[in-house]
C-alpha positions as a printed NumPy array, in Angstrom:
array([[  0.048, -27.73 ,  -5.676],
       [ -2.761, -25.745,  -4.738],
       [ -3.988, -23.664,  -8.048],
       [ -5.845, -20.307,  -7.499],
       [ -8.068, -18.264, -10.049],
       [ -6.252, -15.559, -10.739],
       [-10.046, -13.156,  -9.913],
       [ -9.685, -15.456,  -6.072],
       [ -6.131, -14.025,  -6.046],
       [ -6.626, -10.543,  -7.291],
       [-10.036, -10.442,  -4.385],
       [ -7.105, -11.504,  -1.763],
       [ -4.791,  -8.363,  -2.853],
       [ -7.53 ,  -5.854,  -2.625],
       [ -8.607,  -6.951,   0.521],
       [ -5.049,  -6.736,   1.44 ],
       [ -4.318,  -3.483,   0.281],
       [ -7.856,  -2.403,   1.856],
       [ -6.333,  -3.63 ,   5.285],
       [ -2.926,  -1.598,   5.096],
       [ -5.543,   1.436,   4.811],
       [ -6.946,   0.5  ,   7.926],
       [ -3.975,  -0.156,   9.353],
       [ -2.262,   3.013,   8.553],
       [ -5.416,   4.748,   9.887],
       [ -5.009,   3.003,  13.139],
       [ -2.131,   3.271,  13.709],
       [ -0.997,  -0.141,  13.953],
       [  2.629,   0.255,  12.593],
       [  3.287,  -3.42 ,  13.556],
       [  0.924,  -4.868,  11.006],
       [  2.232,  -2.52 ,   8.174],
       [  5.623,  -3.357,   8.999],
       [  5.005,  -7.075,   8.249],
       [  3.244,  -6.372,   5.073],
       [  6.066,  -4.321,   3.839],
       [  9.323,  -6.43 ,   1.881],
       [ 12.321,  -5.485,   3.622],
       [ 13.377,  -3.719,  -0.389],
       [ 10.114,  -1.966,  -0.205],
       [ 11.013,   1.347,  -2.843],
       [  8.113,   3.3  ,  -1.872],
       [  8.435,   6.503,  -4.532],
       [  5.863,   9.653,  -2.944],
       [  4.219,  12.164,  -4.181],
       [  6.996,  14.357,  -4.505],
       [  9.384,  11.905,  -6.003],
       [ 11.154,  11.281,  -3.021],
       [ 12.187,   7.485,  -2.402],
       [ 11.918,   6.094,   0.602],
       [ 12.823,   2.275,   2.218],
       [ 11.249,   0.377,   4.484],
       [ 12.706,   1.147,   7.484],
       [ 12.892,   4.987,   6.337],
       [  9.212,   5.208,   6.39 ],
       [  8.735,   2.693,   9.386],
       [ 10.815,   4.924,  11.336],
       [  8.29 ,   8.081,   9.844],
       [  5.235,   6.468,  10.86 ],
       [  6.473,   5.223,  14.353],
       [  7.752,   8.587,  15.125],
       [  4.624,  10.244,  14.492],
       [  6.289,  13.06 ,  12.022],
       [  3.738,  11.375,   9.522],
       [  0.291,  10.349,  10.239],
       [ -2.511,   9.151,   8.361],
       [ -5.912,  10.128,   9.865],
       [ -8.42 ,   9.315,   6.951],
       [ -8.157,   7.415,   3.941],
       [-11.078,   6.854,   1.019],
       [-10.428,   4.364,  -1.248],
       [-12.264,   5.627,  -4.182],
       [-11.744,   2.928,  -6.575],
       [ -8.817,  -0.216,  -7.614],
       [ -8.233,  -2.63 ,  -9.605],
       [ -5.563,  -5.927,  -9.183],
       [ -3.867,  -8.559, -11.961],
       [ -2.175, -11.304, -11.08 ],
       [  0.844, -12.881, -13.039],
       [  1.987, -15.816, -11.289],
       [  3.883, -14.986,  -7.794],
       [  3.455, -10.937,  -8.603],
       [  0.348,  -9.289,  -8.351],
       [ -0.354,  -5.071,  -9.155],
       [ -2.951,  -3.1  ,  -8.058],
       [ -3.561,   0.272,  -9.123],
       [ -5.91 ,   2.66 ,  -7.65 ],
       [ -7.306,   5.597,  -6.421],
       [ -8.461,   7.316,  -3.055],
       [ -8.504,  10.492,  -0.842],
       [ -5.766,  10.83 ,   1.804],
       [ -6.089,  13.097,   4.759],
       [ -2.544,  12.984,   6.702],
       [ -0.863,  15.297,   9.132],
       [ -4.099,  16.85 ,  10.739],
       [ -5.834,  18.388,   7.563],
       [ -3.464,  17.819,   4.941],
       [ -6.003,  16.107,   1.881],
       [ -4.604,  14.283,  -1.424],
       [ -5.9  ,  13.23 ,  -4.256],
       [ -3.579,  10.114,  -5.125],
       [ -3.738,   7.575,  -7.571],
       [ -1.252,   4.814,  -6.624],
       [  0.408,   1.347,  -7.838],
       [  1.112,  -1.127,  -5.441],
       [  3.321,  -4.132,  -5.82 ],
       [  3.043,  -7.193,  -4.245],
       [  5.304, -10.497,  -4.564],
       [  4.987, -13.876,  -2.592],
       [  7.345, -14.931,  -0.691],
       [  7.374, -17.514,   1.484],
       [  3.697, -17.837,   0.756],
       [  2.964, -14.323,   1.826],
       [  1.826, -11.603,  -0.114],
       [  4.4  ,  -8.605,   0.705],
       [  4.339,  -5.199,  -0.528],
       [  7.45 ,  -4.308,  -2.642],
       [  6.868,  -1.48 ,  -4.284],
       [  4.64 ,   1.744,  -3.986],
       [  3.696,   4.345,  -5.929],
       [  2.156,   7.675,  -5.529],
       [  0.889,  10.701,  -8.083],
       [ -1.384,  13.284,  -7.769],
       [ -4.659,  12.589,  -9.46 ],
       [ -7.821,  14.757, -10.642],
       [-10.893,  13.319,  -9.344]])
């Protein structure tokens, strides 16, 4: 059994969650997709919940589109199999559209890969 420090673990999330920016950014839908669980509860802005393959669907269609995102600051704990990283950064989506978000992320292993499972966004003033 392979034992990680917890600070090795929490690096590993960041640099995940870091990479989904990037991803998003680019475009490359695939890459999200396998990051995401399959019960991914990802709760927006506005309150509205969407699934996995609700949002998938979003992003593949092009009706939402992320063009810039500034990751202003985040932090990760790890308990065990569950990590959660909360953080902050400045979202330009749509063409224009810019928010202020502050978000938690929740990640789970499974199958010894880190998947996102839940996702939440709130405005923030920053």
């Amino acid at each position: 059994m392979n034992v990680f420090s917890p600070s090795i673990v929490a690096t590993e999330i960041l640099n995940l969650s870091r990479d989904k920016f990037r991803w998003k950014t680019q475009g490359k839908i695939d890459l999200i997709e396998d990051l995401f669980d399959d019960e991914l509860v990802f709760i927006h802005l506005t309150g509205q919940m969407t699934t996995k393959a609700e949002w998938i669907k979003q992003l593949k269609s092009g009706s939402f589109v992320y063009n810039k995102i500034e990751q202003k600051e985040a932090s990760a704990k790890v308990y065990g199999n569950t990590a959660i990283l909360v953080g902050k950064a400045h979202f330009t989506v749509n063409g224009g559209s810019i928010y202020k978000l502050v978000y938690i992320e929740v990640y789970t292993k499974k199958n010894e890969k880190w998947k996102l499972v839940n996702l939440h966004t709130t405005s923030g003033n920053f």
